[in-house]
C-alpha positions, 0 to 999 in steps of 0.5 A: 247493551253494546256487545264486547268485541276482541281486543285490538280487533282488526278496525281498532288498528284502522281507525288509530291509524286514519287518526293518526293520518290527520286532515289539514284541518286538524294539522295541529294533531299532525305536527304534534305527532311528528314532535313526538316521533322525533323526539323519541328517535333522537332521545333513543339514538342518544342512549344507544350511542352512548350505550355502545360509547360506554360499552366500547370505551371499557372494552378498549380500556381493557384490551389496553390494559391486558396488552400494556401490562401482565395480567398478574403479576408475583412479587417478595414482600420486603425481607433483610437479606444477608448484608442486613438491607431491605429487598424485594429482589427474587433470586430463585425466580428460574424455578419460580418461574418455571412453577407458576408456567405449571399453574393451570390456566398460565400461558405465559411466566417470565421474569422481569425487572423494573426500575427508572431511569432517566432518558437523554437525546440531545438537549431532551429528557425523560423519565423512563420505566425501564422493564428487563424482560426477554425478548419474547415479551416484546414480540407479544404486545398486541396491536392496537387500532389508532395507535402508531405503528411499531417501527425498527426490528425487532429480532435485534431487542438484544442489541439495544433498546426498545422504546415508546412511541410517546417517549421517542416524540418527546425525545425527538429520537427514531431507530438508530438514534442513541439514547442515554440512560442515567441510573443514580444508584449505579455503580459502587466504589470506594467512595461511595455510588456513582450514577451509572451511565449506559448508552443504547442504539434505540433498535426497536419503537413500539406502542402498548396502545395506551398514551401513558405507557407509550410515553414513559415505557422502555424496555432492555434485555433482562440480562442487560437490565440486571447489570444496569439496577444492580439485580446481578442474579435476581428479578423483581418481579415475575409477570404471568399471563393466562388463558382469560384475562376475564376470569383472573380471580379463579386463577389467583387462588392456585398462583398464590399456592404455587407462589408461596405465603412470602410472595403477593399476587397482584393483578390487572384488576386490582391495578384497574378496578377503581376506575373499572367500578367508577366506569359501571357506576357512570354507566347506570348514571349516564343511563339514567340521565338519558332515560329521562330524556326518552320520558320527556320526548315520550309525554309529547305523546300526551299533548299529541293525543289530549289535543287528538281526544279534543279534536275527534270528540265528535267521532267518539260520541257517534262511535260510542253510540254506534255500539263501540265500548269503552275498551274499544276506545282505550284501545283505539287511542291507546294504539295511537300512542303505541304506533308513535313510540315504536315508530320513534323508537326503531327510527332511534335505534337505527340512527344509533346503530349508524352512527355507532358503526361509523364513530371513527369517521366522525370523529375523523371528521370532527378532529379535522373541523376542531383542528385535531384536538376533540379526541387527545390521547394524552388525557383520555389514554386510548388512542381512538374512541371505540363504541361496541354495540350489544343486543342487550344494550340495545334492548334496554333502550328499546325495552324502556322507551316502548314502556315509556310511551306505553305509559304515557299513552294511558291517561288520554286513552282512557280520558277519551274512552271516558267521554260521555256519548251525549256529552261529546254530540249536545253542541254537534 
């Protein structure tokens, strides 16, 4: 009776590998083994690409997100004021203010007005969202890589205006320039309202990281802003900004206390959260997807190992009479599946991790190859394409192609510990 040796004793890893390491005769075998490593390492450099893409795309979306817009935001639900009008105007909004800045977590609280207008230069115009704020909001806004610099100064905000770098473009303007804005429900006269016309030296040319924000965001001094929409002693809005974003949930509850039952608090993530969830939901998809690219370069390990069973008939018959077990040979072949699939898979996860840490230069190199339009801005919002790799990303991909080819490995190892010792040498 054969006798039971350890499993994966130290031959088991031995004869696996000289298997792997087929002669010229059995060439077959070794092309077989390349084609499986290969297309396990190209299947996994595509998940983890993809993963950091993903990952880095929603980061960016954020970052823009947090720095383009307040991270929460309190305005009047609408209410008839003493002339019998419809307003959502704040007019208490320096205690308000004051207020929420006492929240636990706020920074930052100031008030704001918005409105739109109409930007005019020379035979060029525009719509613009006009936001009244103080000047320390505009010193605020962060930089983003890949978006265009800021130019003009931004200590004269109180001067003039400040204007997107998408819609100063589209305007043909720089700093300096004149801009007009068109306001239709201007000024009121006896015989009814007149649009209001105001011209502003554009004194300061920013860029919130987003191309949608860029090309439609103005910005005026908060006094100015009042006298243009008619909020003479009013704001519409007060924008609040706390020590994580992240974490603006648990804030929310203390703001509307503070805020009072006749005011909403609307944040960043319920201006975003549609297209947040769509972008978890596509990442569980595109995972999926790419997983089953890594199974079907794994079951080449299948074919590679049938063949190499075939092949090493022979050697499985003396072996196993030799006194070698049925585990014995599971394991060999089993070993030889496994060697292929790690291989595949670090050789995978390193090319990802290359091609992550240089995104920005392919992409710099395939915009110039395209002509500058494989990454529009217009359309995708940010200005670069980001990608973020993290250890759990990368595990997963790991995690699930080793188990993969763990898997695939079983049947043909265990067909070829299976195989009948005499059955194998009859025709040797």
């Amino acid at each position: 009776m054969a006798s039971r040796t350890a499993p994966f004793a130290p031959f088991e890893f031995m004869i696996a590998w000289r298997y792997l390491r087929a002669r010229r005769a059995e060439g077959g075998v070794s092309v077989m083994t390349w084609i499986s490593l290969v297309g396990i390492a190209l299947g996994v450099m595509a998940l983890v690409v993809t993963l950091a893409v993903r990952t880095g795309f929603r980061t960016e979306f954020v970052n823009t997100v947090i720095g383009a817009y307040a991270h929460a935001e309190i305005g009047n639900y609408a209410n008839v004021d003493e002339n019998g009008r419809s307003t959502t105007a704040i007019t208490d909004f320096d205690a308000l203010t004051e207020t929420i800045r006492a929240v636990p977590g706020v920074v930052r609280a100031n008030p704001r007005v918005l409105g739109y207008a109409m930007a005019s230069f020379g035979d060029q115009s525009a719509v613009g969202e006009v936001h009244g704020v103080t000047p320390d909001v505009l010193q605020a806004l962060p930089s983003f890589e890949g978006a265009p610099s800021p130019l003009g100064d931004i200590s004269r905000f109180e001067d003039g205006i400040a204007m997107g770098a998408g819609m100063a473009r589209t305007l043909g303007l720089g700093v300096g320039d004149k801009v007009k804005l068109i306001q239709p429900n201007g000024v009121k006269t006896a015989f009814g309202t007149s649009p209001r016309v105001n011209v502003y030296e554009v004194v300061y040319i920013f860029s919130a990281g987003r191309a949608d924000v860029d090309s439609a965001r103005l910005y005026l001094p908060l006094l100015e802003a009042q006298t243009f929409f008619n909020r003479e002693g009013a704001a519409d809005q007060i924008e609040v900004y706390v020590s994580d974003p992240e974490a603006i949930d648990a804030v929310v509850p203390a703001l509307q206390a503070a805020a009072g039952d006749t005011r909403y608090v609307w944040t960043w993530k319920d201006r975003s959260g549609a297209f947040l969830n769509a972008l978890d939901i596509e990442d569980d998809v595109m995972f999926l997807i790419l997983s089953l690219i890594v199974l079907i370069a794994a079951l080449n390990i299948t074919s590679g190992l049938v063949m190499l069973v075939k092949n090493k008939g022979r050697d499985i018959g003396i072996l196993r009479t030799m006194g070698l077990t049925e585990g014995s040979v599971l394991r060999i072949f089993f070993l030889c599946g496994a060697f292929v699939g790690i291989t595949g898979t670090v050789a995978g996860v390193a090319l990802g991790c290359l091609i992550a840490w240089n995104i920005d230069g392919i992409m710099s190199g395939i915009n110039w190859m395209t002509g500058g339009g494989a990454w529009d801005p217009s359309i995708r919002g940010i200005y670069r394409l980001p990608a973020e790799l993290r250890a759990w990303d990368i595990g997963r991909a790991m995690v699930l192609s080793i188990l993969l080819s763990f898997i695939v490995t079983i049947f043909p190892a265990r067909r070829a510990a299976r195989m009948n010792p005499v059955e194998a040498l009859r025709y040797e």
